[in-house]
TITOR-431773 format. One record per residue (C-alpha): chain; x, y, z. Coordinates in steps of 0.001 Angstrom, whole numbers. Layout:
# residues N
+--------+---------+---------+---------+
: chaine :       X :       Y :       Z :
+--------+---------+---------+---------+
:      A :       X :       Y :       Z :
...
+--------+---------+---------+---------+
This chain:
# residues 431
+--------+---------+---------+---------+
: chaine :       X :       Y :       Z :
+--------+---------+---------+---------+
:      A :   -8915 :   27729 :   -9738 :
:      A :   -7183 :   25233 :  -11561 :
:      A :   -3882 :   23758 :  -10432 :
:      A :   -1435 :   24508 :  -13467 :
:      A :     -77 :   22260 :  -14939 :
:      A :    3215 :   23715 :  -15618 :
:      A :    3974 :   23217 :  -12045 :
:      A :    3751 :   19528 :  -11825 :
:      A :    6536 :   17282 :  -12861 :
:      A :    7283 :   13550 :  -14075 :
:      A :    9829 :   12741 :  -11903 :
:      A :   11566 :    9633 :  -12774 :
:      A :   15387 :    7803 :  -13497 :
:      A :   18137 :    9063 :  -15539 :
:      A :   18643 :    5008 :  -16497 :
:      A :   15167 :    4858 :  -18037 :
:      A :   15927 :    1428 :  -19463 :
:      A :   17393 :     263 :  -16136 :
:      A :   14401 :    1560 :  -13519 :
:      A :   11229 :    1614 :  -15656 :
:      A :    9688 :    3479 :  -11912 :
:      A :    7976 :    7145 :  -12161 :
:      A :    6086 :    9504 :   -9761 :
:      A :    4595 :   12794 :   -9640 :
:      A :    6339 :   16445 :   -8173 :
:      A :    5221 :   19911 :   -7909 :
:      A :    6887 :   23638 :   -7466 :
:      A :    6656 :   24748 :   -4120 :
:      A :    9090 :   27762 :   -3760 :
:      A :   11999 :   29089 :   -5453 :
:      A :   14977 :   30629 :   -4720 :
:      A :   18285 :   31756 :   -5566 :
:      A :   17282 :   30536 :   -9323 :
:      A :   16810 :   27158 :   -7633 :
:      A :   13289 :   25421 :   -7977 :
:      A :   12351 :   23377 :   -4812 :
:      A :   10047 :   20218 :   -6053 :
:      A :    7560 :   18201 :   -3226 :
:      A :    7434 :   14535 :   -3765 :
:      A :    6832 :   11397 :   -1807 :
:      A :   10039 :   10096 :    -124 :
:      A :    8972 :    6362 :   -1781 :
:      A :    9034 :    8102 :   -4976 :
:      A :   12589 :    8977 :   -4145 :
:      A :   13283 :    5743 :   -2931 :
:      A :   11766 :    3772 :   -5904 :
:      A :   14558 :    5797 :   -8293 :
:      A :   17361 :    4683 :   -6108 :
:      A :   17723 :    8217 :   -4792 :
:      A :   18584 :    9381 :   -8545 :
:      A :   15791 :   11640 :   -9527 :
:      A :   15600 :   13148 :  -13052 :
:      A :   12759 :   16102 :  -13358 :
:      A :   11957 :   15100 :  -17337 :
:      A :   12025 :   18095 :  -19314 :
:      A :   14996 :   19345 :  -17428 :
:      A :   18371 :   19061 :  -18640 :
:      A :   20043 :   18362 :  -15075 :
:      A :   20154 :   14653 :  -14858 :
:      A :   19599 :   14382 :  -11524 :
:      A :   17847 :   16501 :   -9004 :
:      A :   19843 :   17444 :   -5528 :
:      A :   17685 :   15993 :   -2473 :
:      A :   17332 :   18891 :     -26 :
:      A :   15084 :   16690 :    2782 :
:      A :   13397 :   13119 :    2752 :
:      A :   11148 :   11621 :    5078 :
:      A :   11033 :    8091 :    6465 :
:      A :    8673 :    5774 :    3882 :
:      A :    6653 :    4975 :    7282 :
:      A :    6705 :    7877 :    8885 :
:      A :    6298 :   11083 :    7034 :
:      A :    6158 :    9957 :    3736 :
:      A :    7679 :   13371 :    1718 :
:      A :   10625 :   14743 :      94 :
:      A :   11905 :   18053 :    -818 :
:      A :   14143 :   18379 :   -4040 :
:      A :   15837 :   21110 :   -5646 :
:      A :   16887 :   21956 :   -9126 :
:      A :   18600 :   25000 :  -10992 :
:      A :   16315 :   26698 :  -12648 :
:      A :   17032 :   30176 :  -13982 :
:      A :   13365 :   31183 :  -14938 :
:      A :   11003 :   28995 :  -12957 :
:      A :    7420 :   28589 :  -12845 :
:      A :    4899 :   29810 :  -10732 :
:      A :    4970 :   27426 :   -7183 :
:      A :    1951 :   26038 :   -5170 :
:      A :    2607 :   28296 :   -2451 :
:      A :    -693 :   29079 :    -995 :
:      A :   -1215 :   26697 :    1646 :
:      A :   -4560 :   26269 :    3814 :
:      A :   -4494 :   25575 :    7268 :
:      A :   -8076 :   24754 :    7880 :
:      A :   -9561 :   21647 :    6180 :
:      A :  -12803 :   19687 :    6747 :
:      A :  -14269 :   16499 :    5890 :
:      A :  -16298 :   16335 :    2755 :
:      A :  -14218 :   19490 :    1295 :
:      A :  -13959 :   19380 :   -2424 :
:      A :  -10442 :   18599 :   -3664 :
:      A :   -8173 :   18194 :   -7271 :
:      A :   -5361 :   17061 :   -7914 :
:      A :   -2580 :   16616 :  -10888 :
:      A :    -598 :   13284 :  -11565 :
:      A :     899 :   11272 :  -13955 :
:      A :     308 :    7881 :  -15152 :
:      A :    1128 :    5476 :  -18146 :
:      A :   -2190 :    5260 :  -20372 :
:      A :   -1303 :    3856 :  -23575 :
:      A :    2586 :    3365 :  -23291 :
:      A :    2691 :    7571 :  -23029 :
:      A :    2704 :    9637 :  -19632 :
:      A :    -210 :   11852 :  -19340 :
:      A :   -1093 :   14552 :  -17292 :
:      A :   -4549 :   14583 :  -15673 :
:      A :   -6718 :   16296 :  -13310 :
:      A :   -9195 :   14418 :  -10727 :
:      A :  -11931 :   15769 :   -8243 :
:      A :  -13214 :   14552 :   -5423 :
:      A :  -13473 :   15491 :   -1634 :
:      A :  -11539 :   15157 :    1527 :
:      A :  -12474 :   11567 :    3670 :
:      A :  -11911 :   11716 :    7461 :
:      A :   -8406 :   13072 :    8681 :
:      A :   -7142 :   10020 :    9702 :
:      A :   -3800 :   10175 :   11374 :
:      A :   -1337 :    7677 :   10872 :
:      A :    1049 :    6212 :   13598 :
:      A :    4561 :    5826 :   12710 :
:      A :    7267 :    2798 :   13932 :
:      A :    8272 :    5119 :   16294 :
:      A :    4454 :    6167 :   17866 :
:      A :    4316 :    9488 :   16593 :
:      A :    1087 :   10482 :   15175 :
:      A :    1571 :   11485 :   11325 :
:      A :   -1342 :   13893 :   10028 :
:      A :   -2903 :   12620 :    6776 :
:      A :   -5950 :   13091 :    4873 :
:      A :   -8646 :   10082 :    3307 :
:      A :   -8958 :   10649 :    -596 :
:      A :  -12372 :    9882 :   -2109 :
:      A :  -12162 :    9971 :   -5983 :
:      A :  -15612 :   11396 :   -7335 :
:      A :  -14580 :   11846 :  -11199 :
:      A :  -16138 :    9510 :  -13061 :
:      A :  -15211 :    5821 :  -13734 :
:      A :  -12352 :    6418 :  -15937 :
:      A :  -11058 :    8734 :  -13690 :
:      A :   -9081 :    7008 :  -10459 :
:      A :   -5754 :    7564 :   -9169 :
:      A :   -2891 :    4977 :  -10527 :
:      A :     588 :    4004 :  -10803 :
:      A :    2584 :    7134 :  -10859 :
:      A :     177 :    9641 :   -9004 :
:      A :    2219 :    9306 :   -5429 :
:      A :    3669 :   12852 :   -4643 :
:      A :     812 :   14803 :   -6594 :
:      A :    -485 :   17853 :   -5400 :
:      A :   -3584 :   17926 :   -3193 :
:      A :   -5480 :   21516 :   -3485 :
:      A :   -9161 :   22726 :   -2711 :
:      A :  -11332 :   23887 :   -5364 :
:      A :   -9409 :   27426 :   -5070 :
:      A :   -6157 :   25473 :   -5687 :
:      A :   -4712 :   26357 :   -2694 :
:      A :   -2332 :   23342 :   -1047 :
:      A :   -3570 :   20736 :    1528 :
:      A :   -1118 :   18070 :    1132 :
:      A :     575 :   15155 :   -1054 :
:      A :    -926 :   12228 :   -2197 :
:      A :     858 :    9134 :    -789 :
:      A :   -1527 :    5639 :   -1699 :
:      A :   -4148 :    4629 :   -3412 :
:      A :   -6896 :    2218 :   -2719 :
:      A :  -10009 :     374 :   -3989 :
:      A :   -9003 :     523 :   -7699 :
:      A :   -8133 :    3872 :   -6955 :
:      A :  -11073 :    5076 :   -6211 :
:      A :   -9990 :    5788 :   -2499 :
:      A :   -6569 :    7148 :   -1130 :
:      A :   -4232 :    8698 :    1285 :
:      A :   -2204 :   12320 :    1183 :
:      A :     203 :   12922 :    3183 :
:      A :    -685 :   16711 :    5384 :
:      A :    1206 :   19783 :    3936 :
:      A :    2379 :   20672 :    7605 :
:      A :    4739 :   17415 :    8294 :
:      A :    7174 :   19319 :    5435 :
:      A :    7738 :   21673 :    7963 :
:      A :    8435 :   18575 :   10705 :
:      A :   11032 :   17145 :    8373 :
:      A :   12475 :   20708 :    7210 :
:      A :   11681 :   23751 :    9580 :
:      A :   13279 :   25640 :    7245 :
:      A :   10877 :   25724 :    4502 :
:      A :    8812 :   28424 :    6493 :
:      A :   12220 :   30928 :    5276 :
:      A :   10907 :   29999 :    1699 :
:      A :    7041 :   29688 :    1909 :
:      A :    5414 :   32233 :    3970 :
:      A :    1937 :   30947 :    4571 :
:      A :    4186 :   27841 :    6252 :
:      A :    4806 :   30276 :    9519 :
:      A :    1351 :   29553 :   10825 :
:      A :     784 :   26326 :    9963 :
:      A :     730 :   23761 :   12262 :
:      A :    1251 :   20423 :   12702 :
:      A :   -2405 :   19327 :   13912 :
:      A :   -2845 :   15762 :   15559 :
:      A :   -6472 :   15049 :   16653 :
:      A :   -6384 :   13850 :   20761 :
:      A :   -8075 :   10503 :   21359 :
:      A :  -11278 :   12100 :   22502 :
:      A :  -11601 :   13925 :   18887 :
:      A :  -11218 :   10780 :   16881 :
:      A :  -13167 :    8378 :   19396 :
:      A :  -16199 :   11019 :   18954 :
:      A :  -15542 :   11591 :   15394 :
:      A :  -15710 :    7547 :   14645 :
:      A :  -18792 :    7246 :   17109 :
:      A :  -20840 :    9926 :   14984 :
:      A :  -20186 :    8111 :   11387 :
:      A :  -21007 :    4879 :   12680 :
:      A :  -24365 :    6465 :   14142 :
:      A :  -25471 :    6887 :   10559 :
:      A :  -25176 :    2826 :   10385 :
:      A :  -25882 :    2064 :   13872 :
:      A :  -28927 :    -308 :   12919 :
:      A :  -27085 :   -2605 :   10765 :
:      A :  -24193 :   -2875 :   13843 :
:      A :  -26194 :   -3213 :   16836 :
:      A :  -25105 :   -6180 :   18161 :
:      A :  -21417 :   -4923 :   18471 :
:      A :  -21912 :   -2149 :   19444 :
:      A :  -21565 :   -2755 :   23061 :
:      A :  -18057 :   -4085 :   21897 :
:      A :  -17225 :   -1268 :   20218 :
:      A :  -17868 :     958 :   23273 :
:      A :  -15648 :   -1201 :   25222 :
:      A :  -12826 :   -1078 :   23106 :
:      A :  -13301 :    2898 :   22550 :
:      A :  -13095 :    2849 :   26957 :
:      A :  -10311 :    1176 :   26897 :
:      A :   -8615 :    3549 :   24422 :
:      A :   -9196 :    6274 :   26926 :
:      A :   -8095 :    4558 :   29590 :
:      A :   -4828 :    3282 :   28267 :
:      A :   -4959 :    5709 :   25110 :
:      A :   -4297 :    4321 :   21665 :
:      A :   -2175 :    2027 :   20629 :
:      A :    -355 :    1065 :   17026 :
:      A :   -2661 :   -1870 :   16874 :
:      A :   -5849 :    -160 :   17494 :
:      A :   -5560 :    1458 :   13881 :
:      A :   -6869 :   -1603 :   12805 :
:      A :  -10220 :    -925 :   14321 :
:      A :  -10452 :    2822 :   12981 :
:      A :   -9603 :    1099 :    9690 :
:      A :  -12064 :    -895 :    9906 :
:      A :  -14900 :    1791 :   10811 :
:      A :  -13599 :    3795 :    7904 :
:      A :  -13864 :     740 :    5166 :
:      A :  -17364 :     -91 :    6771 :
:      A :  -18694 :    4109 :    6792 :
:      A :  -17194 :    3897 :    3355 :
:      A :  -18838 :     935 :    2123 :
:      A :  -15787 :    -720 :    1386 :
:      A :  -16802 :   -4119 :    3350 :
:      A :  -20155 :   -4772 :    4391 :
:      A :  -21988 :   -4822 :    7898 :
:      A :  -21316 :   -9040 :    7855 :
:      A :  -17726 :   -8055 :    7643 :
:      A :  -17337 :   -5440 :   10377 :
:      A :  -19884 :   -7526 :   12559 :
:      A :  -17296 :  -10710 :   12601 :
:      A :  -14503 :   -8126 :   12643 :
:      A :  -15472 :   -7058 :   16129 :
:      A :  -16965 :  -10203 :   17330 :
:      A :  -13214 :  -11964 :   16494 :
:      A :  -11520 :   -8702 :   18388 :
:      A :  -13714 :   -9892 :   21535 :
:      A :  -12768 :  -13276 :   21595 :
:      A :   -9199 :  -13031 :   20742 :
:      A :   -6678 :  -14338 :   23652 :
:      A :   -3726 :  -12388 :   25023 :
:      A :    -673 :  -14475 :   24679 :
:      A :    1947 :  -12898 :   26759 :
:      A :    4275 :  -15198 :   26983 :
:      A :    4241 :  -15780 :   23405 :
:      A :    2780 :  -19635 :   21767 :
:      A :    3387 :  -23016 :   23538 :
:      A :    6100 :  -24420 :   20669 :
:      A :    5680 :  -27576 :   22994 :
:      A :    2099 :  -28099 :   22371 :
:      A :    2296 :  -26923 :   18851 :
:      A :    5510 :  -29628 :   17655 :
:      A :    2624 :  -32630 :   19713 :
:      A :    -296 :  -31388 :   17531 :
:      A :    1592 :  -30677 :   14263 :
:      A :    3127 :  -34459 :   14700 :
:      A :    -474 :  -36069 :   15329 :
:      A :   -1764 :  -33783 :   11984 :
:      A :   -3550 :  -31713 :   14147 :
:      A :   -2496 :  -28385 :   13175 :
:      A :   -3669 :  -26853 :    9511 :
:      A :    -758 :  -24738 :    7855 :
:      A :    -646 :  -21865 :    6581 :
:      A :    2174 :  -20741 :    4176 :
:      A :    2365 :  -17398 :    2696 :
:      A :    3968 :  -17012 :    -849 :
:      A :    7649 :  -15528 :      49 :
:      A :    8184 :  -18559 :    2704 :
:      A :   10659 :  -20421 :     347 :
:      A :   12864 :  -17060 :    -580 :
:      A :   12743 :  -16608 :    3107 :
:      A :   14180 :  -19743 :    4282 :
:      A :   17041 :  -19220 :    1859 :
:      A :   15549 :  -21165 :   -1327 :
:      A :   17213 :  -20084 :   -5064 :
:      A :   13595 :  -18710 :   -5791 :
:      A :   13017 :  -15183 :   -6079 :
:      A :   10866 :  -13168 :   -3514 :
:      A :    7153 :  -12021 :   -4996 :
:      A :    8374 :   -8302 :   -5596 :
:      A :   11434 :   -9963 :   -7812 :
:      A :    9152 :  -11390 :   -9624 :
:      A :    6898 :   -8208 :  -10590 :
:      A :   10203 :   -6874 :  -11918 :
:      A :   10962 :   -9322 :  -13767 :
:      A :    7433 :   -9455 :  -15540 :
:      A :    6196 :   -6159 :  -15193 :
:      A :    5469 :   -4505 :  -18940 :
:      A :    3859 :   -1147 :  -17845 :
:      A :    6107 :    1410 :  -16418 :
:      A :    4816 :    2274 :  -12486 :
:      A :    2775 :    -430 :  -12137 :
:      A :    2661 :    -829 :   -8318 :
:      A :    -136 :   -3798 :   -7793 :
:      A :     110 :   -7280 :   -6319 :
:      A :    1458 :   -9913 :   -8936 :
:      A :   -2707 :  -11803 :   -8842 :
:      A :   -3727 :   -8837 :  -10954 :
:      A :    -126 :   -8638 :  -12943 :
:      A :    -785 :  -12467 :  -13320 :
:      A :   -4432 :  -11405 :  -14560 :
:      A :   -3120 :   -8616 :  -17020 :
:      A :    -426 :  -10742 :  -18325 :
:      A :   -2996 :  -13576 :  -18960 :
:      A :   -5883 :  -11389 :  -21084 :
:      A :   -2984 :   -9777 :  -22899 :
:      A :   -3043 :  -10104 :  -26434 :
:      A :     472 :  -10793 :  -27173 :
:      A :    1151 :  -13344 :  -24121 :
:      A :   -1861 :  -15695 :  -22791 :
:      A :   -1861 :  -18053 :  -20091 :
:      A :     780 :  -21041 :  -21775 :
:      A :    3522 :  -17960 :  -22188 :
:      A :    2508 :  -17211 :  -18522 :
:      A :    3099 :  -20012 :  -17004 :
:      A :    6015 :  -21037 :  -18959 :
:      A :    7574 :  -17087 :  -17609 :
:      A :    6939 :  -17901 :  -14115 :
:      A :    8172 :  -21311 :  -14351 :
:      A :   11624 :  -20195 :  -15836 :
:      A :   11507 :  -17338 :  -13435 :
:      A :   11354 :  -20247 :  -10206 :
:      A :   14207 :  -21947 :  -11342 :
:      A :   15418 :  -25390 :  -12254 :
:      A :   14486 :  -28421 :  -10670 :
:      A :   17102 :  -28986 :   -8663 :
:      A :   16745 :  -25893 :   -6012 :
:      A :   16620 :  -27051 :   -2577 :
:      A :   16512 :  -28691 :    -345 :
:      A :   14260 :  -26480 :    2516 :
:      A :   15142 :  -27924 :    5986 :
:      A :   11597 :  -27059 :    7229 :
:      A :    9880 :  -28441 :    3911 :
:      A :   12150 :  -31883 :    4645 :
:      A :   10319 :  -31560 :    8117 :
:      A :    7302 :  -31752 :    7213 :
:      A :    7999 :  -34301 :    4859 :
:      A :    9411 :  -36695 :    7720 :
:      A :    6011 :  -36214 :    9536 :
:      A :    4191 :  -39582 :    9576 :
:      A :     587 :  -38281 :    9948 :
:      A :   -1073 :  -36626 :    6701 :
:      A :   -1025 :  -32568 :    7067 :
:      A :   -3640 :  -30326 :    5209 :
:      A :   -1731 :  -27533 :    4067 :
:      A :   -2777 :  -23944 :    2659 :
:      A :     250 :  -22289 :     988 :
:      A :     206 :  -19549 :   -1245 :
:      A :    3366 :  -20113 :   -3096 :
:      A :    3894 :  -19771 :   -6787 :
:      A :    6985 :  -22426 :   -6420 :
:      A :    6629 :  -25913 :   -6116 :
:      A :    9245 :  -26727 :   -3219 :
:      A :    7400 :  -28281 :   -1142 :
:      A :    5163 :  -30913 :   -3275 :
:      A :    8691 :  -31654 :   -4804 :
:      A :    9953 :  -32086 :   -1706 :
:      A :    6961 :  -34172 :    -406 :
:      A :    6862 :  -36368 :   -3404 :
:      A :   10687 :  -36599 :   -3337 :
:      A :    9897 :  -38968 :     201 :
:      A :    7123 :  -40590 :   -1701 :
:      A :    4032 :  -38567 :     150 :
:      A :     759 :  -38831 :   -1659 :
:      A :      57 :  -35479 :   -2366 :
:      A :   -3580 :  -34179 :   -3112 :
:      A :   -3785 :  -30987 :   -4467 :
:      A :   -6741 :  -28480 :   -4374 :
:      A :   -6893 :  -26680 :   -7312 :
:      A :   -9813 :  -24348 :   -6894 :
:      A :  -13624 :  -25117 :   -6180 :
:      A :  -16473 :  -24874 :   -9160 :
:      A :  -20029 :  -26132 :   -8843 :
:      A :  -19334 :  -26670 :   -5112 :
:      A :  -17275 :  -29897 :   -5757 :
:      A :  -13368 :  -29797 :   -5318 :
:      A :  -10832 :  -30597 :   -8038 :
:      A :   -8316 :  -32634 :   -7099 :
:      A :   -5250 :  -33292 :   -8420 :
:      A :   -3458 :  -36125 :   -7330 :
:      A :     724 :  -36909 :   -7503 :
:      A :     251 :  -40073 :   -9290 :
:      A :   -2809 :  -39562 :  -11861 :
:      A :   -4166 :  -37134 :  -13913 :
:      A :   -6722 :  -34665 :  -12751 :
:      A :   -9946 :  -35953 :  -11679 :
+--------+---------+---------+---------+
């Protein structure tokens, strides 16, 4: 059975021309002549806590529970509704990997919102842990439609059903060009909002249901078996880790390593991957006393330390520049897109009406004047007398400014082609 359609719901702002942000909402129960929506509680959060249901007159839905973003990930709304639809109130309790599954979510195809229905079947449960430690039940999505179909912007708080459309949980994330994703377990609603069992029934037996550490150890030892051969040699280092986890039982950072057996039985990376994965786990040191700032100021003063720089470092150290997320806002043309700005970058350059100069000349304008700065640890680094190699993965120019600005020859590498480097130097043209 089909989930209908009439119970799902573009949820976005009442400001349409101020937050351009949408998700995805369903019927679960009604009451009173009150119509109680599920959503994601980012979906909430996105809209500034102002929800419109479009199609409703109300502009702004009242917000009866919501979850933490990274913890349980849902929120209940309500609206007055004098002759509601049918709610998804058939909820199943027992689910299985490789389950068929559907769901219905909107996304922006076009400039319009459509509707649409995608099939595929239930990954591992794979339990995430909250900030706090606690164990959050959720399900891995695997999107079998065909190519066209994937989940996108817009699809966070959809309803997950079987093939019988009865509910298993909310759809949270999406990965791998949407091909993979997360849901969110119908049972943490009644964690957040014990109540709900007064207005839904098939909630009184349904139970929050956290897999112990012997479950998921065995579970994650009988889908690597399938790939054992192509793993052998870390195997043994596997094992060890998985002993450990009994011993000391698992830890926020171990769901790194069931990550990384899920992307590997998935065939998201490849046995080279999960091989130097493990291999790097096993030779990693434990620093508990935290780094030697000593020893690091000596080497980084002889040029003996290669930095790294991540892209928000100049925002962060109090630079006029605007953080990376500012800057999808500000150039953002679709309406829920939710990627990293590389592929906004990459849509903005192949479309028709902008190219690469208008680009450029966006994000420059964007970064601000010239005159922004100075960055006290950018003037650092400039005083250094030894040359640095230096990896940052800015979009501002702070630093060569600042570098040049002490009259540093600066060598930049641009990217690699035909296995030679091009360089681009402070004082002469590319060569």
């Amino acid at each position: 059975m089909e989930i209908d359609q009439n119970t799902v719901f573009r949820l976005a702002s009442p400001e349409p021309d101020k937050n351009k942000k949408f998700g995805t909402g369903f019927a679960v129960a009604c009451k009173d002549k009150r119509l109680f929506i599920l959503t994601c509680a980012h979906v909430v959060k996105d809209l500034n806590d102002h929800v419109k249901v479009i199609g409703q007159e109300i502009d702004q839905a009242d917000i009866v529970k919501i979850g933490a973003i990274d913890a349980i990930d849902l929120a209940l709304l309500s609206i007055p509704w004098d002759d509601p639809p049918p709610p998804l109130q058939n909820c199943i309790s027992k689910k299985d990997e490789g389950d068929k599954i559907q769901l219905r979510g909107f996304s922006l195809v076009n400039k319009n919102y459509g509707l649409r229905r995608i099939k595929g079947h239930l990954g591992q449960s794979a339990p995430r842990q909250s900030s706090d430690g606690d164990y959050i039940p959720t399900w891995d999505l695997h999107i079998t439609d065909d190519d066209f179909c994937q989940l996108k912007g817009g699809y966070s708080g959809s309803p997950l059903c079987d093939e019988n459309g009865r509910l298993i949980g909310v759809v949270s994330e999406r990965v791998a060009n949407g091909k993979y994703g997360y849901a969110v377990d119908i049972s943490n609603l009644k964690t957040i909002y014990p109540e709900i069992a007064e207005l839904l029934p098939s909630f009184s037996d349904l139970n929050v249901d956290i897999p112990d550490i012997e479950s998921r150890i065995k579970q994650a030892m009988r889908e690597l078996s399938v790939r054992a051969d192509d793993i052998f040699s870390v195997m043994p280092n596997i094992g060890w880790e998985f002993d450990r986890m009994k011993r000391e039982g698992i830890a926020s950072e171990d769901e790194e390593i069931f990550g990384k057996i899920e992307e590997f039985t998935d065939r998201i990376i490849a046995a080279e991957d999960f091989i130097r994965f493990f291999k790097e786990l096993g030779s990693r040191e434990e620093t508990v006393a935290g780094p030697d700032y000593g020893k690091l100021a000596d080497r980084l003063r002889r040029g003996r330390v290669v930095l790294c720089l991540g892209q928000e470092l100049s925002h962060l150290l109090g630079a006029a520049v605007p953080s990376t997320a500012q800057l999808i806002d500000s150039l953002v043309r679709q309406e829920g897109f939710h990627g990293p700005l590389s592929e906004l970058c990459e849509q903005e350059e192949l479309c028709p009406e902008c190219g690469r100069s208008e680009l450029v000349d966006k994000i420059r304008a964007l970064l601000g004047p010239e005159g922004i700065g100075p960055v006290a640890l950018y003037e650092l680094l400039a005083g250094l007398e030894k040359p640095l190699l230096i990896i940052s993965a800015a979009y501002d120019d702070l630093l060569e400014r600042t570098l040049r600005n002490r009259r540093k020859v600066v060598v930049i590498y641009l990217n690699i082609r035909d296995k030679r480097c091009l360089l681009r130097y402070s004082d002469s043209p590319c060569r």
